[in-house]
C-alpha positions in Angstrom: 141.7 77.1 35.2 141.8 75.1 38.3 138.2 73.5 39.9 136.1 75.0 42.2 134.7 73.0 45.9 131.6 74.3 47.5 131.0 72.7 50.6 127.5 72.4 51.9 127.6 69.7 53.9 126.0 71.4 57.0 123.0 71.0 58.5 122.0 74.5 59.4 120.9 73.7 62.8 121.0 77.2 63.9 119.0 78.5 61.1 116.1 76.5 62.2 113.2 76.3 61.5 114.7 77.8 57.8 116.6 75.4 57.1 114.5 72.2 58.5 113.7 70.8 55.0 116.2 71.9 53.2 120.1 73.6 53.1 120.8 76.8 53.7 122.5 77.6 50.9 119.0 77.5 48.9 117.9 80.5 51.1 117.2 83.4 49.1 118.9 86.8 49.4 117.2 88.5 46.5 114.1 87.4 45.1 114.3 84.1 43.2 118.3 84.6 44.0 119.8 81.8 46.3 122.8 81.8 48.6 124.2 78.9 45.9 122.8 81.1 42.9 124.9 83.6 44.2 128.3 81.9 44.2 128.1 79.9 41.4 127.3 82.7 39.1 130.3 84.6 40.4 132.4 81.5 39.4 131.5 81.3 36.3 132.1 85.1 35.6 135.6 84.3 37.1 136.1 81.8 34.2 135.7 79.1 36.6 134.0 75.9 34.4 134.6 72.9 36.7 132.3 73.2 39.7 131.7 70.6 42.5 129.0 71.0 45.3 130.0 68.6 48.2 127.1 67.5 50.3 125.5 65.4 52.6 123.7 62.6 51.1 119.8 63.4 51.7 120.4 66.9 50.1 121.6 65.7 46.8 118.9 65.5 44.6 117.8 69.2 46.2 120.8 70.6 45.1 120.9 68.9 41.2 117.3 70.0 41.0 118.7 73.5 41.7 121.9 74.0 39.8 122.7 70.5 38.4 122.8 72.9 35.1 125.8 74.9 36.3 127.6 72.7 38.4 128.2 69.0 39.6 126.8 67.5 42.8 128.7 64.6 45.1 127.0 63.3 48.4 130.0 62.3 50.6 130.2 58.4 51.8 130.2 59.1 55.4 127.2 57.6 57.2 127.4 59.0 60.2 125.9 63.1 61.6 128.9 64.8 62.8 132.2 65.4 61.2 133.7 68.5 60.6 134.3 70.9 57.3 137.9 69.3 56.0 136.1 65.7 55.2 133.7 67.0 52.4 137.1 68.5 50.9 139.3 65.2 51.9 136.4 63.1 50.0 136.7 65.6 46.9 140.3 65.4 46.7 140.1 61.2 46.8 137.0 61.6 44.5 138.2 63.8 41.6 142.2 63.2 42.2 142.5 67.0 42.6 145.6 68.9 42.9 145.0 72.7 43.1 141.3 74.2 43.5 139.2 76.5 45.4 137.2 76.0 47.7 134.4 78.5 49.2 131.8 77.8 52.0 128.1 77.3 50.7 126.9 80.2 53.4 129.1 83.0 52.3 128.5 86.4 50.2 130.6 88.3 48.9 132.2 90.7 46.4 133.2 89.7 43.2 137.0 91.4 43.7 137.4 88.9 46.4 137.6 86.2 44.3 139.7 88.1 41.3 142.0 88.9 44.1 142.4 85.0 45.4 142.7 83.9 41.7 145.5 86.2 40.5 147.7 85.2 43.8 151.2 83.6 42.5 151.9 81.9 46.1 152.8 78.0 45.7 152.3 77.9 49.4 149.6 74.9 50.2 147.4 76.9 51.4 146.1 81.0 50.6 143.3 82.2 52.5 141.5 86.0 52.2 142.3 88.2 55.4 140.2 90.5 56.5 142.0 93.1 58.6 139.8 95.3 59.8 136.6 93.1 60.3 133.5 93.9 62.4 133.5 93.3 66.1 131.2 90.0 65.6 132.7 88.9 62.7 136.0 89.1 64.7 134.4 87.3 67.6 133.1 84.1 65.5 135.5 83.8 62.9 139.2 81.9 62.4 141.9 84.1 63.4 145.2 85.0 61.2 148.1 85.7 63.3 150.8 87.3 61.1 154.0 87.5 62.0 157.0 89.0 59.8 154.8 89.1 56.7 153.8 85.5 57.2 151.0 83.6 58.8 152.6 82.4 61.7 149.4 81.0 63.5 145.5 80.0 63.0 142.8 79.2 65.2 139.3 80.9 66.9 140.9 80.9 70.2 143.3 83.9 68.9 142.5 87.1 69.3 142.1 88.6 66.2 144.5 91.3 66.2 145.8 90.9 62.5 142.1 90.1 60.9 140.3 86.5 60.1 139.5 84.5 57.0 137.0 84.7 55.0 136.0 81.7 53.9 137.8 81.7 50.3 140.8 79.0 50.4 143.0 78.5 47.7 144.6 75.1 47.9 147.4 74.2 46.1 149.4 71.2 45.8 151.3 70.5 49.0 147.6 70.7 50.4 146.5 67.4 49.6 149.0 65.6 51.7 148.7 68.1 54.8 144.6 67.4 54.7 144.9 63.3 54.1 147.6 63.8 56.9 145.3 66.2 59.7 141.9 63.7 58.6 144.3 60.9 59.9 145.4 62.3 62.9 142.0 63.7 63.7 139.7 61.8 62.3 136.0 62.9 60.8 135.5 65.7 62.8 138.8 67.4 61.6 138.4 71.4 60.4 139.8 73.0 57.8 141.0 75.1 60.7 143.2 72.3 62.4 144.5 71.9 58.6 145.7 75.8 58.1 147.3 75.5 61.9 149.1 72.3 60.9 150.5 74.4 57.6 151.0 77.4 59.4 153.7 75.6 61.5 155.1 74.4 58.4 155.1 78.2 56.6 153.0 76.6 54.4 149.8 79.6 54.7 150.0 82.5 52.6 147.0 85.3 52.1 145.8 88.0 50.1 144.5 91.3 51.5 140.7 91.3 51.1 140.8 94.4 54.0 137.5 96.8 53.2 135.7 94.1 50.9 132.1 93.1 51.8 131.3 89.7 52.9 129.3 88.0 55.2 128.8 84.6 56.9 125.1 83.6 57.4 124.7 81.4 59.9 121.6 83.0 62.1 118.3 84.2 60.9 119.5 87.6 61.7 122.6 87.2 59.8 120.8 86.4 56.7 118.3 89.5 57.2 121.4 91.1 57.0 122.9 89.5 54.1 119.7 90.6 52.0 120.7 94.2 53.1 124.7 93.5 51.8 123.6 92.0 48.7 122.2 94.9 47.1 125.4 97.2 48.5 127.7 94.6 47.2 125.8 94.9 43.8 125.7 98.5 44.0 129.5 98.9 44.7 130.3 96.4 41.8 128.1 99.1 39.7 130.2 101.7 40.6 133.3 100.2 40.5 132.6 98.9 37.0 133.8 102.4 35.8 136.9 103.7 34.3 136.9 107.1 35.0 136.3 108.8 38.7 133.9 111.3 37.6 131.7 108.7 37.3 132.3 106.8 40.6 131.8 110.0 42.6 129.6 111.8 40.6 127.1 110.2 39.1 127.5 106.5 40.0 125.9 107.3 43.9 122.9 108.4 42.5 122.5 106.0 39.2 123.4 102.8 41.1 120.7 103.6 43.3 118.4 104.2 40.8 119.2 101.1 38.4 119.2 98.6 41.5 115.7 100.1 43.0 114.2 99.1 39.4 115.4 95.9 39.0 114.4 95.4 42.9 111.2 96.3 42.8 110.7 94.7 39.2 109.3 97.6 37.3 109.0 97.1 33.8 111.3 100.1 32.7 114.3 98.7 30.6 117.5 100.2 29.5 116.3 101.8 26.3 113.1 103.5 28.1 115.8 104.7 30.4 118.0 106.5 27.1 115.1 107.9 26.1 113.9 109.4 29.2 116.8 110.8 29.6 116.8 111.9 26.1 113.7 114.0 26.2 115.4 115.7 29.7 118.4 116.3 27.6 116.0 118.1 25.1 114.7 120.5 27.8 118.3 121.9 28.6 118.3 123.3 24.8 116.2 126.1 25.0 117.5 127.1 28.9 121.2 126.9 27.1 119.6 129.6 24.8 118.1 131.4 27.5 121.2 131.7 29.4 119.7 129.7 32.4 122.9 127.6 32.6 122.4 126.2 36.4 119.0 125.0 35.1 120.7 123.5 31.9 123.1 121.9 34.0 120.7 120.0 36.2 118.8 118.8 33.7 122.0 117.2 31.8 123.5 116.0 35.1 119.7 114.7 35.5 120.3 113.4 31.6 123.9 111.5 32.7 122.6 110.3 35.9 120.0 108.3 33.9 122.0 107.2 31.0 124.3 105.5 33.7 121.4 104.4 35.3 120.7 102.3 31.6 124.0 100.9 31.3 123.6 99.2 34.9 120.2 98.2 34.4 121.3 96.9 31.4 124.0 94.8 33.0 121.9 93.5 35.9 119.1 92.3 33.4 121.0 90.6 31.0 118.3 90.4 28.7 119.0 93.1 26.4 120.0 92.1 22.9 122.9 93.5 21.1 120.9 95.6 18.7 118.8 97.2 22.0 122.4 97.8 23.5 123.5 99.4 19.9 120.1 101.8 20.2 120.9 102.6 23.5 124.2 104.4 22.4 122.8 105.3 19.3 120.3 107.7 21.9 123.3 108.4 24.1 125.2 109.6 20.9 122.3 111.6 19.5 122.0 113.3 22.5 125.2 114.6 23.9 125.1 116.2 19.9 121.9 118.1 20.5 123.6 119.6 23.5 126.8 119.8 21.4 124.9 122.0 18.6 123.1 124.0 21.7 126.4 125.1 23.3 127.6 125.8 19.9 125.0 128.2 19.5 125.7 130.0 22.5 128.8 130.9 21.2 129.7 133.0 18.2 132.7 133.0 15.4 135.0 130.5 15.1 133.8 128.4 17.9 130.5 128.4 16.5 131.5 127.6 13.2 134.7 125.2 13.4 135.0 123.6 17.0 130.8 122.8 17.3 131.0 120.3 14.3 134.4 119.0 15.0 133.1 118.5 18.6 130.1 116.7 17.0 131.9 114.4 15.4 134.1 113.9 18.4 131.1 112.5 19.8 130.3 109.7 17.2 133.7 108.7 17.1 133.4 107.4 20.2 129.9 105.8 21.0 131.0 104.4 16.8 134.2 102.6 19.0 131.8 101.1 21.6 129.3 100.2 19.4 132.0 98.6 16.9 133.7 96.5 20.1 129.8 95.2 20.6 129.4 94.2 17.6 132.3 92.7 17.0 132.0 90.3 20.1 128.1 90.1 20.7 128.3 87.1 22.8 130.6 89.5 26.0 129.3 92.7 24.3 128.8 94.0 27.8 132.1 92.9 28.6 133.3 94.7 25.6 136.6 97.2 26.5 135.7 100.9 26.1 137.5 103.9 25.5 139.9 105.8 27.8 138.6 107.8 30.6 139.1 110.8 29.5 136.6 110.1 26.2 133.9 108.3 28.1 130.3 109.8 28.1 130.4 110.7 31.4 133.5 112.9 31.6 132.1 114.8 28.5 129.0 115.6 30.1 131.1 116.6 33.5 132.6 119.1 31.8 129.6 120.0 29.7 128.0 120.7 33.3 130.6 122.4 34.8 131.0 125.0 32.0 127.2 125.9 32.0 127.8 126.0 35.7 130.6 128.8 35.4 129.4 130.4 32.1 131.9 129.5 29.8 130.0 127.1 27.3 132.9 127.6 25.0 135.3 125.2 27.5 133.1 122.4 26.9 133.8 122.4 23.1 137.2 123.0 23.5 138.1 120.1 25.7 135.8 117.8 23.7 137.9 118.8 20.6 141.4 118.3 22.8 140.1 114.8 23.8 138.9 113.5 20.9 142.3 114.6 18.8 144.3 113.4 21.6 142.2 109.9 21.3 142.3 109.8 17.6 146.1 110.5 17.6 147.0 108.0 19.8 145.1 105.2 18.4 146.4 105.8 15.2 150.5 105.9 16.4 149.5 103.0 18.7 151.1 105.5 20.9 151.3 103.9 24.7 151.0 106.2 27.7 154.2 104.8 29.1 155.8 106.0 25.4 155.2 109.4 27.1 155.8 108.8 31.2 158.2 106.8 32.0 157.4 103.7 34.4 158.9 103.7 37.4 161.2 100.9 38.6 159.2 98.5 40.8 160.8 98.8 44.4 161.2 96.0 46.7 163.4 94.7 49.7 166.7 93.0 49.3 165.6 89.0 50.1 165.8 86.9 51.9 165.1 89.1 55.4 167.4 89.1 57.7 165.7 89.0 61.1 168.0 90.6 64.4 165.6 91.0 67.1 162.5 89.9 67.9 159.0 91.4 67.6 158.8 92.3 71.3 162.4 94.5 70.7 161.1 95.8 67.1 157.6 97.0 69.0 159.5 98.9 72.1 162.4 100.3 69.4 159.4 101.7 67.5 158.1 103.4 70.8 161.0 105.0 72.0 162.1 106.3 68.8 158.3 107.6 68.4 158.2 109.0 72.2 161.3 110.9 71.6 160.0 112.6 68.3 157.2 113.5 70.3 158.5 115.2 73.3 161.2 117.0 70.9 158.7 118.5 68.6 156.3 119.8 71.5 159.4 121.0 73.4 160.4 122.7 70.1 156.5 124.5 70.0 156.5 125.4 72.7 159.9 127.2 72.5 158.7 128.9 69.4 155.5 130.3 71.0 157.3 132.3 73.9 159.9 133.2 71.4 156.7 134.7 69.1 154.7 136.1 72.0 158.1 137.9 73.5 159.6 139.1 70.0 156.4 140.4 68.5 155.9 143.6 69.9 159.1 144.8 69.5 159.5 143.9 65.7 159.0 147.6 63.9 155.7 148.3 62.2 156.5 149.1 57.9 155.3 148.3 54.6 156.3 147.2 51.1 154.8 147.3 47.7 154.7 144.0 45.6 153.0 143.4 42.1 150.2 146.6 43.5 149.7 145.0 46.9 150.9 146.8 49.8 152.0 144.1 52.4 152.6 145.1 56.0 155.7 143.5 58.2 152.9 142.2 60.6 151.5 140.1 57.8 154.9 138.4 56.9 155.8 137.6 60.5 152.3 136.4 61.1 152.6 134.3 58.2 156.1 132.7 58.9 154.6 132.5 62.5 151.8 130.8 61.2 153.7 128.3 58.9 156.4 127.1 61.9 153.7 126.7 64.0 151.7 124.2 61.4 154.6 122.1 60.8 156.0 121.8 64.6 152.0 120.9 65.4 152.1 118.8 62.3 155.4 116.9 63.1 153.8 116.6 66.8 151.0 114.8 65.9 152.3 112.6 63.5 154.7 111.5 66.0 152.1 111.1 68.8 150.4 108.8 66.1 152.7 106.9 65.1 153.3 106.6 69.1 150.2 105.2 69.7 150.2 103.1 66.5 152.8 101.0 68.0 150.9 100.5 71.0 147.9 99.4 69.6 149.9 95.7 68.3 149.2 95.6 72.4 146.0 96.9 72.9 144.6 95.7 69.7 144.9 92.0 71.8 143.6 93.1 75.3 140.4 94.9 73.3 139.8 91.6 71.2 140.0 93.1 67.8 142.0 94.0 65.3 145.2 96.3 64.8 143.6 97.3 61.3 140.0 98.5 62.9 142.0 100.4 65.8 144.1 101.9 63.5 141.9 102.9 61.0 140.0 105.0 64.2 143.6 106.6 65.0 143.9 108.0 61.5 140.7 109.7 61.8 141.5 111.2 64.5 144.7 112.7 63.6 143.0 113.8 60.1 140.9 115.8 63.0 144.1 117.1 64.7 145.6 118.3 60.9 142.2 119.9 60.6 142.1 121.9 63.6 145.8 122.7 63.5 145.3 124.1 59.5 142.1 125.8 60.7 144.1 127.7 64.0 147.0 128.3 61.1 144.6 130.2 58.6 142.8 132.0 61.9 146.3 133.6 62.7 146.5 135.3 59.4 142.9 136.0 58.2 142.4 139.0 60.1 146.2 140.6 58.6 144.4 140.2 55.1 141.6 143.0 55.4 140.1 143.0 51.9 139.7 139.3 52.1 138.5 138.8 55.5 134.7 139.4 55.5 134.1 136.6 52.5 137.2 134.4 52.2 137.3 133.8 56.8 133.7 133.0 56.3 133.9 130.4 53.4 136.9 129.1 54.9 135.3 128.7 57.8 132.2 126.7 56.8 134.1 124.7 54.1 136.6 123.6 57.6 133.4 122.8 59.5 132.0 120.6 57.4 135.0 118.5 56.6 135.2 118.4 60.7 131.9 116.8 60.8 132.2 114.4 58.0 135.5 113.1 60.3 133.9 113.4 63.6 130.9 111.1 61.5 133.6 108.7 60.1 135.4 108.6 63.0 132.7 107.6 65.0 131.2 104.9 62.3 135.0 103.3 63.1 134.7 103.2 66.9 131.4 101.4 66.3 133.0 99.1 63.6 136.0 98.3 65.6 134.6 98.6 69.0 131.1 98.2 68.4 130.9 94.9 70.9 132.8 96.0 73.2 130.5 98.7 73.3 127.1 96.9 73.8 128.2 95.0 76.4 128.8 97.9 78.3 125.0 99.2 77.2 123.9 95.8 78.0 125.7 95.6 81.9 124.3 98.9 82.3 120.6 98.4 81.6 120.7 94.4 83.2 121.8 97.1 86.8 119.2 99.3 85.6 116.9 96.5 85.9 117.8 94.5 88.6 118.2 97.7 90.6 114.7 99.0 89.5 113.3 95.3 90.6 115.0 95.5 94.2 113.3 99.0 94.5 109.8 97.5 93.5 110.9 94.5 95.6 111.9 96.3 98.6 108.8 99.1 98.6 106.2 96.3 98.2 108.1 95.0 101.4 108.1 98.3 103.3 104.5 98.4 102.5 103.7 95.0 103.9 105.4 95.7 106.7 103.5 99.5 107.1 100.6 97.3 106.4 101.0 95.0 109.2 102.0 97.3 111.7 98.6 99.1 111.7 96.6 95.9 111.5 98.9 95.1 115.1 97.9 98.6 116.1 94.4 98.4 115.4 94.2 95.0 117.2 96.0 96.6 119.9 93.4 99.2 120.7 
């Protein structure tokens, strides 16, 4: 694996009076957890062994008091105070003869999939930076800008707008980048950026990327941008948590509630562990048993989705403490083990005959099978046990108690036991026939264009092709509505009134039309809006730039809207047809209805957290023009009333003087 660069070279000035004594990358986002804490840790769970912090002489011995351990410190030979960012790396590269390294800025946070995604890349290009394409509006304003043009990065600079994202902060450089930096650092001198480097490459087609789109990450350079970076840490840490499971039942189900949990212990430093947590949930496990044999399923359920939400809540803690042994790790899903069986035996006896006597013990020992895998993978490697793989998704704790949940829910204990035998057969079967899931499906062929491309006409051409061919979609699918609601409204009250008989059902000839009606009239809406988006989509390559901000953000607001416009227009759809269905229409229109309405708001909410993510700026300057009129008109009133009543004032003294 290829070397790592930090640079922290700055000074910090605009973090002052922080940063006075001392670099900024040794301010804390997390108690006792440093902006350089941060990073290096990250690089060394990447694999990353060699690691150099570049830095200005009088902050050398700070930094090898703070991570001399971990990583390697250099002070660069310049004497004088200003040069810019791509000397600290031109000094490495002379220094340690390096070819190919990374290098990440000493004030950045961010998520760990960042860096796996910069590290897997297989460009040879000199240069691969991260773009973010759909940045905030101040990150958009401040950072370096990534024009991209035919799949490449054809331009780079702060002056751009930033209509196709910025970078980062995460370079890979590869070979061909040591001559292009000696080369810009003589042209330019000190003060040369690693900016004026990537434009120089760009030129060249020597910049490549990887999409980082939707990552978390932040630049501190302002007091308020690290109050905000103390807010990001703990959701990047949180949406590591969550993404460090297999299965999705335990992203969206249980994960939202258990990362909060895990992270609020460990923040707040109270002296609960992992274990305490397995046994907590343990004894809540216990008190589902006798509801179970009660028949209070939705309390039973509760209390093991309260039971799942804390045993994920152990295996996080677990991870973010790193202190556990292996034989505390081993207990813990020894507990786990022990009490997915209780609940086993209690469903069991819920049931009667052969479910109770065959599929309860067999789903029992389902249950040891696996937690005996994990457990054995731990063992086996105790130094990475909590890197240890784990079993398909399908087998995991959490699915198990999902569908242990969801049959108490419904009533039908009996489904729990016989997808936990299913599983666990399945699991067992194909682990001993080595049996691969492509043995089964097929893998498709990876698609791809025919290279090299062939480029006909330029981007101005592509941009207005797109447009008219969009326009014209547009106008023919509304003319072609419109068509087909006079034809409806003219035909249907002369179609003849009857009935037919199918499977019990008598279905009327009002119904049927209503429901072909219906249908056309979804799909010409449908195909309307679509086009009308995909319209505007074009468009936004040139608004995107007038706005100052990004295609991606712009875009991203578009697609919530037309999820809005597919909403309404399956919503008007149902309501033509609801009221033909009479035995259905008092429950079904209202549920319907409600479900509709609340996906509506959670779009109108999303759409409206884009608009402030892409827009947001744009946005309080507006708010900010309008209150600095606000003011200054509110000032000339005062101004001009105290005036009146000077003058009012001096008027009657005259008068009085007068008489």
């Amino acid at each position: 694996m290829f070397p790592a660069i930090i640079i922290a070279a700055g000074k910090g000035t605009r973090l002052y009076p922080y940063t006075h004594d001392k670099p900024k990358a040794m301010l804390e986002i997390a108690p006792g957890k440093s902006i350089i804490d941060f990073i290096i840790e990250r690089l060394e769970k990447a694999g990353l062994k060699d690691i150099y912090v570049v830095t200005r002489p009088e902050f050398k011995s700070v930094f090898e008091e703070k991570v001399g351990y971990k990583a390697k410190v250099l002070s660069i030979d310049y004497v004088g105070e200003d040069f810019g960012n791509l000397y600290p790396i031109a000094f490495a590269i002379r220094k340690l003869n390096l070819s190919r390294f990374l290098v990440l800025m000493s004030d950045h946070i961010f998520e760990r999939e960042m860096l796996k995604r910069i590290l897997s890349t297989k460009s040879t290009k000199a240069f691969v930076v991260c773009l973010d394409r759909s940045p905030s509006w101040d990150k958009a304003m401040e950072g370096l800008k990534i024009r991209i043009r035919e799949g490449r990065v054809s331009d780079v600079g702060k002056s751009l707008p930033p209509v196709d994202g910025i970078d980062t902060g995460l370079i890979l450089f590869n070979r061909k980048s040591k001559e292009i930096v000696m080369r810009v650092i003589r042209e330019k001198g000190v003060k040369a950026s690693i900016s004026d480097a990537l434009k120089y490459a760009s030129s060249m087609g020597e910049v490549d990327y990887v999409d980082v789109t939707n990552l978390l990450w932040l630049d501190i350079d302002t007091p308020e941008d690290l109050k905000k970076a103390r807010r990001i840490y703990w959701s990047i840490i949180q949406r590591e948590l969550t993404k460090s499971s297999k299965g999705f039942i335990s992203q969206y189900l249980f994960k939202p509630l258990s990362t909060k949990l895990s992270t609020w212990l460990y923040r707040t430093g109270i002296a609960v562990g992992p274990l305490t947590l397995s046994i907590v949930g343990f004894f809540i496990a216990l008190l589902s048993l006798p509801c179970m044999r009660l028949g209070l399923g939705l309390v039973a359920a509760s209390l093991v989705y309260l039971a799942a939400i804390l045993g994920e809540a152990s295996d996080e803690l677990h991870s973010l403490m790193k202190q556990e042994t292996v034989n505390e790790r081993v207990c813990t899903l020894v507990t786990h083990g022990v009490t997915d069986l209780l609940i086993i035996i209690a469903l069991g006896l819920t049931c009667s005959g052969l479910i109770k006597d065959l599929l309860t013990p067999i789903a029992s020992a389902s249950i040891f099978l696996v937690e005996y895998a994990n457990a054995l993978s731990i063992l086996n490697k105790p130094e990475e046990y909590d890197i240890a793989p784990s079993p398909p998704a399908y087998v995991t704790r959490d699915m198990r108690l999902f569908i242990i949940v969801l049959s108490l829910i419904i009533g039908l204990p009996s489904l729990a036991l016989y997808y936990l035998v299913a599983s666990s057969t399945f699991f067992i079967i194909c682990h001993m026939l080595k049996v691969h899931p492509s043995f089964i499906v097929s893998e498709a062929r990876m698609r791809r264009e025919v290279m090299p491309h062939i480029i006909t006409t330029s981007q101005e051409a592509l941009l207005r092709q797109g447009l008219k061919k969009h326009l014209h979609a547009t106008v023919m699918y509304l003319v072609k509505l419109v068509l087909l609601v006079m034809a409806f409204l003219l035909l249907a009250p002369h179609i003849p009134q009857f009935s037919i008989e199918i499977f019990y059902f008598e279905v009327e000839s009002t119904l049927v039309v209503t429901l072909i009606y219906a249908l056309l009239i979804a799909y010409f809406s449908l195909r309307t809006v679509l086009a009308l988006r995909n319209m505007i989509l074009v468009l936004i390559e040139i608004i995107a730039e007038r706005l100052w901000t990004t295609s991606s953000s712009l875009k991203a607001v578009i697609n919530c809207l037309t999820s809005l416009g597919i909403i309404a227009i399956v919503w008007y759809s149902m309501s033509l047809i609801m009221p033909h269905i009479t035995p259905l229409t008092q429950h079904v229109s209202l549920t319907i209805s409600l479900v509709m309405l609340a996906i509506t708001v959670l779009m109108v909410y999303r759409t409206l957290r884009e608009l402030e993510h892409s827009l947001g700026g744009q946005f309080e300057k507006v708010v900010d023009y309008i209150v600095e009129r606000i003011f200054y008109g509110v000032e000339e009133g005062i101004e001009a009333f105290e005036e009146a009543v000077s003058v009012e004032q001096i008027s009657s003294d005259e008068l009085k003087e007068g008489k």
